[in-house]
C-alpha positions as CSV (number, residue, x, y, z in Angstrom):
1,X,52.2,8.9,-5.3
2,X,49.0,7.0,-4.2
3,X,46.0,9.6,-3.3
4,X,44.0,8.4,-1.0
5,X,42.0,10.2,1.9
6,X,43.0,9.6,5.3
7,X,39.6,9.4,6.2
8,X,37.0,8.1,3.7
9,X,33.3,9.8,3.9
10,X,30.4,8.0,4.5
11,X,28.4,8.9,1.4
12,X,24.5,9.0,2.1
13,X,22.3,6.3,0.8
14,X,20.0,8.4,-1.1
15,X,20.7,12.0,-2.5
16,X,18.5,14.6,-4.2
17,X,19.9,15.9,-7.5
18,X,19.1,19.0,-9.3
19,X,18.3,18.7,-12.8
20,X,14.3,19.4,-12.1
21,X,15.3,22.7,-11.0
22,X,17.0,24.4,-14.0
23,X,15.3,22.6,-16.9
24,X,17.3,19.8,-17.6
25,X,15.3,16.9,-19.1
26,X,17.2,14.4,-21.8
27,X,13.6,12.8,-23.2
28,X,11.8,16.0,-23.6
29,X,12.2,19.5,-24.2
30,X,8.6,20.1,-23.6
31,X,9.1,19.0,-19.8
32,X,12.3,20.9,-19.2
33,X,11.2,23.9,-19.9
34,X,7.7,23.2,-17.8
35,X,10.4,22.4,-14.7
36,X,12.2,25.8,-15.4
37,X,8.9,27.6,-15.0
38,X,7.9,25.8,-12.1
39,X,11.2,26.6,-10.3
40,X,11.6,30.1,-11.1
41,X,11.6,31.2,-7.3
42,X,14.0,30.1,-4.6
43,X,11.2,29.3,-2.9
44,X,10.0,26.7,-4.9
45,X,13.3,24.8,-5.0
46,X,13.5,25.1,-1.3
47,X,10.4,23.5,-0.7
48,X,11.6,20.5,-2.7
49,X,14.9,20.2,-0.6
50,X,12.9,20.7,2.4
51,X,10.4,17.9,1.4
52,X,13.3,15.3,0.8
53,X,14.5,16.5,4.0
54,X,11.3,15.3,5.9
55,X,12.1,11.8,4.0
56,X,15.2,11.4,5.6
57,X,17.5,12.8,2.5
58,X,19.8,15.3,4.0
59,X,22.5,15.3,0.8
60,X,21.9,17.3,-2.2
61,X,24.1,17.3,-5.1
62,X,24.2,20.5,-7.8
63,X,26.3,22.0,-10.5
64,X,27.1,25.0,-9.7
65,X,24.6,27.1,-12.0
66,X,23.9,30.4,-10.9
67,X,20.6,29.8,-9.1
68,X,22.3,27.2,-6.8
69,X,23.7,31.0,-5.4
70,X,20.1,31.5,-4.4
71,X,19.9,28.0,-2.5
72,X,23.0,28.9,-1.0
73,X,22.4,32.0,0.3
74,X,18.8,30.2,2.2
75,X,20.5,28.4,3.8
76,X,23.5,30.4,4.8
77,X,20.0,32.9,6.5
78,X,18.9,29.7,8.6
79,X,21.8,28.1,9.8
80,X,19.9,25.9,12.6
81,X,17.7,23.6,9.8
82,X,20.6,23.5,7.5
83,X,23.7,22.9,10.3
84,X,23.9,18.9,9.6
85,X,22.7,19.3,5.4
86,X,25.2,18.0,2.8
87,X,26.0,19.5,-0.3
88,X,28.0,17.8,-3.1
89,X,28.8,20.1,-5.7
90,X,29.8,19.1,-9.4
91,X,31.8,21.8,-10.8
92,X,33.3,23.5,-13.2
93,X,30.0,24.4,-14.6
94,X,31.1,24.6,-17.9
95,X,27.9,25.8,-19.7
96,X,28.3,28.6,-18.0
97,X,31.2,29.5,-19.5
98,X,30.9,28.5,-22.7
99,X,27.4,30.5,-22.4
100,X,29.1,33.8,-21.5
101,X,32.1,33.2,-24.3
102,X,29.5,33.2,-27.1
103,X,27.8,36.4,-26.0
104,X,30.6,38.4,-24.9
105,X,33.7,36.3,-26.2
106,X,36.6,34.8,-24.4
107,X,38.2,37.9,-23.1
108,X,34.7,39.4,-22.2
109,X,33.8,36.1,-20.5
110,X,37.0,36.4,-18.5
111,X,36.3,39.9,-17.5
112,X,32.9,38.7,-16.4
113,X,33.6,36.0,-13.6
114,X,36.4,38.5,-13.0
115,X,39.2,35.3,-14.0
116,X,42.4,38.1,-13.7
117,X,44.9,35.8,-14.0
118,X,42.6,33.8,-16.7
119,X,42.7,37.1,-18.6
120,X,46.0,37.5,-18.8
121,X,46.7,33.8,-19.7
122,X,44.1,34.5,-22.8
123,X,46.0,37.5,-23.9
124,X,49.1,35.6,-24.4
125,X,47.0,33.2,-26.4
126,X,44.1,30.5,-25.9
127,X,46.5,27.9,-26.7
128,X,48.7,28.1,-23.8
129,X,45.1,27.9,-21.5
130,X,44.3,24.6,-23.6
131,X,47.5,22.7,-23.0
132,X,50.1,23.9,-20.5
133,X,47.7,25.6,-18.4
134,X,44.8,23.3,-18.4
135,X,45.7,22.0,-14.3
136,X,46.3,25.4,-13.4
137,X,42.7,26.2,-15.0
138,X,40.7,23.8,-13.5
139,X,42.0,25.2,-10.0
140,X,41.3,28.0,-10.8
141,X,37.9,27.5,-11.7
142,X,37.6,25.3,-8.8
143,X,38.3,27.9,-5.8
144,X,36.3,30.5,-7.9
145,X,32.9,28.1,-8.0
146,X,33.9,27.3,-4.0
147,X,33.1,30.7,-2.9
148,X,29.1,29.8,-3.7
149,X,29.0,27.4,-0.9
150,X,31.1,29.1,2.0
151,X,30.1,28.2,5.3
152,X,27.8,25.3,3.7
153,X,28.8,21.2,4.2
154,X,31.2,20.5,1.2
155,X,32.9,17.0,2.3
156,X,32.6,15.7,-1.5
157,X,33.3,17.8,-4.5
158,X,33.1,16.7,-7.7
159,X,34.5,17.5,-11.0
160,X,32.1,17.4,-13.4
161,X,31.3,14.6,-15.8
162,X,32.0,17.3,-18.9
163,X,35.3,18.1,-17.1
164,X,36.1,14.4,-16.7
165,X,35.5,13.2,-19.8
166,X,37.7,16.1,-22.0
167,X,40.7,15.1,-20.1
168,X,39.8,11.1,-20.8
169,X,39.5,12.2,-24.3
170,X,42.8,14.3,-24.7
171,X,44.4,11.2,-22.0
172,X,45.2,13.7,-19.3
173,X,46.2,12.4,-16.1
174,X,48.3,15.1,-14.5
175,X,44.4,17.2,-13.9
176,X,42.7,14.3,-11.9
177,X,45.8,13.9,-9.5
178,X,45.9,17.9,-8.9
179,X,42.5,18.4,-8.1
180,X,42.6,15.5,-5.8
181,X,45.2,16.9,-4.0
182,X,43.7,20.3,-3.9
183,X,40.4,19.8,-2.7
184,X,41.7,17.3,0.0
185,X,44.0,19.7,0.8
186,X,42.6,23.4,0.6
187,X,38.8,22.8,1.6
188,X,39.8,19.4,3.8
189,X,36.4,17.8,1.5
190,X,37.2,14.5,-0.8
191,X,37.6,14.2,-4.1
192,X,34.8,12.4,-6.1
193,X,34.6,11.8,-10.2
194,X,31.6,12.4,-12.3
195,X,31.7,10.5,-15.9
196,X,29.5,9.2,-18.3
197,X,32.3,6.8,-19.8
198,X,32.7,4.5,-16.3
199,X,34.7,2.4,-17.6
200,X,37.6,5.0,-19.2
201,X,37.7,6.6,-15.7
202,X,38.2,3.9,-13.2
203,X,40.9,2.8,-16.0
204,X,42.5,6.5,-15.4
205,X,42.0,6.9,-12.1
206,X,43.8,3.4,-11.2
207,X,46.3,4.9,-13.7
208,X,47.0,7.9,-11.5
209,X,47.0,5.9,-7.9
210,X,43.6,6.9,-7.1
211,X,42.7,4.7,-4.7
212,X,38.6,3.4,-3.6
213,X,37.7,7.0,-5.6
214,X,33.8,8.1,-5.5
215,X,32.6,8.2,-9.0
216,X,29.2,9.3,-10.3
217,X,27.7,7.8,-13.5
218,X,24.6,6.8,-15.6
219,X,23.4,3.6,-14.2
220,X,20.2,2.4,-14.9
221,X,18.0,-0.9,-16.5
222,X,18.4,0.0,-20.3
223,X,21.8,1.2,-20.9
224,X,20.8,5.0,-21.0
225,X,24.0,7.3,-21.1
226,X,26.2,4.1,-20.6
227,X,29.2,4.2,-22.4
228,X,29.7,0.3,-23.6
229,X,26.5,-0.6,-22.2
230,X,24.7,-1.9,-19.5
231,X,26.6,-5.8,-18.8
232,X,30.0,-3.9,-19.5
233,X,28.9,-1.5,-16.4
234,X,27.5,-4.4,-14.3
235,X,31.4,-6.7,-14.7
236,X,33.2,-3.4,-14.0
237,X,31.5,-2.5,-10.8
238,X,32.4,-6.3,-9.6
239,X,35.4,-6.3,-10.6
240,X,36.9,-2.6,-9.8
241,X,37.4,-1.1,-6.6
242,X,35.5,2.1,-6.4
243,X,32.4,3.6,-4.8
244,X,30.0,4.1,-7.2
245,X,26.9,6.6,-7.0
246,X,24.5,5.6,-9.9
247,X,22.7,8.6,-11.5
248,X,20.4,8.7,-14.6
249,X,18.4,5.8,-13.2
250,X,15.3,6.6,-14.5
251,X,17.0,7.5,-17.5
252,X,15.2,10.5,-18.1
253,X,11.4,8.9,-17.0
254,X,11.9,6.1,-19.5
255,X,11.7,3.9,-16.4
256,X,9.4,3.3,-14.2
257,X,10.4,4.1,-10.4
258,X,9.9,0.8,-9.0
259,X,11.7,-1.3,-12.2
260,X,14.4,2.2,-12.1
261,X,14.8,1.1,-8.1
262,X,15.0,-2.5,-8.3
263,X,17.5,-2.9,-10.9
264,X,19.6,0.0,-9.3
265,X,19.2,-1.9,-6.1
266,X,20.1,-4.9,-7.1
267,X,23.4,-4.1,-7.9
268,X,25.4,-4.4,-4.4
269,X,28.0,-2.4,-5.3
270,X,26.4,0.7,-5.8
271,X,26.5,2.6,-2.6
272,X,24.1,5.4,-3.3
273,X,21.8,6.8,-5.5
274,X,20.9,10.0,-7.0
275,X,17.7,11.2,-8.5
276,X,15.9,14.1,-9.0
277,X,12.5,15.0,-8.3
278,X,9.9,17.7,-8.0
279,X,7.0,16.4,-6.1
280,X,6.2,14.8,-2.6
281,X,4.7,12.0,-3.7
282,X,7.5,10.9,-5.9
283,X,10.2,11.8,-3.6
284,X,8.4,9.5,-0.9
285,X,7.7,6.8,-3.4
286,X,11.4,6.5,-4.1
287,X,13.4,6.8,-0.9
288,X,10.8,4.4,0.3
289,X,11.6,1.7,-2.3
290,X,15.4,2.2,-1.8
291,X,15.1,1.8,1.7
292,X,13.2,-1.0,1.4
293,X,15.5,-2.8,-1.4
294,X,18.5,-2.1,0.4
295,X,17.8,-4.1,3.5
């Protein structure tokens, strides 16, 4: 059966990520944990979103860790500035689980996020989570990491790019075409793809009659997080039909913004772009220079 949403979303232009809030910096350790301090109030991160807001960027796209609760919760408390804001969630988060399985172990961890029917699955035995009941997982996890963003704008969800690229690894198919169907059809939002192996998931995706999906992946001037490199990306996006969001394209600050933007830019068949950023003037710099390259 071919999935394929009735009615395709128009995905923004420009989106503000969330790596500078919780740390996460794949150059430097030094800098990630500078952002974590600096964002250590909901405050803080708020200000950001509001500041990209005054740009004209009114999509923001997160894991679900569990400070995205306390963004959440903001804007839930000012419905009026938030009605027409976008959020694109990547889940499951699965740090967070593998976080609370090696401090309080699998059963503990289940307890935790209060997984019931998880519980009793890993009482029969972890095996029967890792293979027969794998779908059934993922679901599960899904509509439990939903509840964060209740009464927020959800029309894309993505599973994440750790997610995604298991199952490409252990070549699943029957996950991708479940949670397609069960996003599209329990929270009426459509089903986007998060990968760092582009190539391997357009390949399954086509596999599974995914049709024009949204995927997410590193895209950027020198091949950063690009599994097969750079030129391999650059045919596939020509060839394929898909609609690409490129992420990582400052690949971590080794690029500078305007050479990050241009080469993203130039590249018609990327339809948006994601970055993350923790000051005004960089958030202006860039959304100016995509606006401008993409005329």
């Amino acid at each position: 059966m071919v999935i394929c949403t009735d009615k395709e979303i128009n995905v923004d232009r420009v989106i503000l990520g969330d790596n500078q809030f919780f740390g996460v910096n794949h150059m430097s350790e030094e800098k990630a944990r500078a952002q974590a301090m600096k964002f250590s109030t909901v405050e803080a991160m708020m200000n950001v979103i509001d500041l990209a807001m005054e740009t004209g960027i009114n999509t923001f796209m997160c894991t679900t860790h569990d400070r995205v609760a306390e963004i959440c919760n903001h804007m839930r408390a000012n419905p009026a500035k938030y009605a027409n804001y976008n959020i694109y969630p990547c889940m499951p988060y699965a740090y967070k689980y593998a976080n609370a399985i090696t401090e309080l172990g699998v059963v503990g961890a289940l307890r935790q996020f209060a997984f019931k029917d998880l519980l009793n699955m890993a009482i029969r035995g972890s095996r029967t989570i890792v293979t027969r009941n794998f779908t059934e997982l993922i679901l599960m996890l899904i509509d439990a990491e939903m509840n964060m963003f209740k009464q927020l704008n959800t029309e894309v969800i993505f599973i994440q790019n750790i997610t995604v690229d298991l199952m490409l690894g252990l070549g699943m198919r029957e996950p991708f075409v479940e949670f397609a169907r069960h996003v599209e059809k329990k929270y009426g939002a459509e089903p986007a793809f998060q990968t760092m192996n582009l190539p391997m998931l357009l390949q399954a995706l086509e596999a599974c009659d995914i049709k024009n999906p949204i995927v997410c992946s590193s895209i950027n001037k020198i091949g950063f997080r690009m599994c097969g490199g750079r030129r391999t990306y650059e045919n596939l996006l020509r060839e394929k039909q898909c609609r690409p969001i490129a992420m990582s394209v400052f690949a971590s600050g080794a690029i500078p913004t305007k050479d990050a933007i241009e080469y993203v830019c130039g590249i018609k068949e990327i339809e948006s772009i994601v970055f993350g950023a923790s000051t005004r003037a960089h958030i202006e710099e860039t959304k100016a220079l995509i606006d401008d390259l993409s005329q």
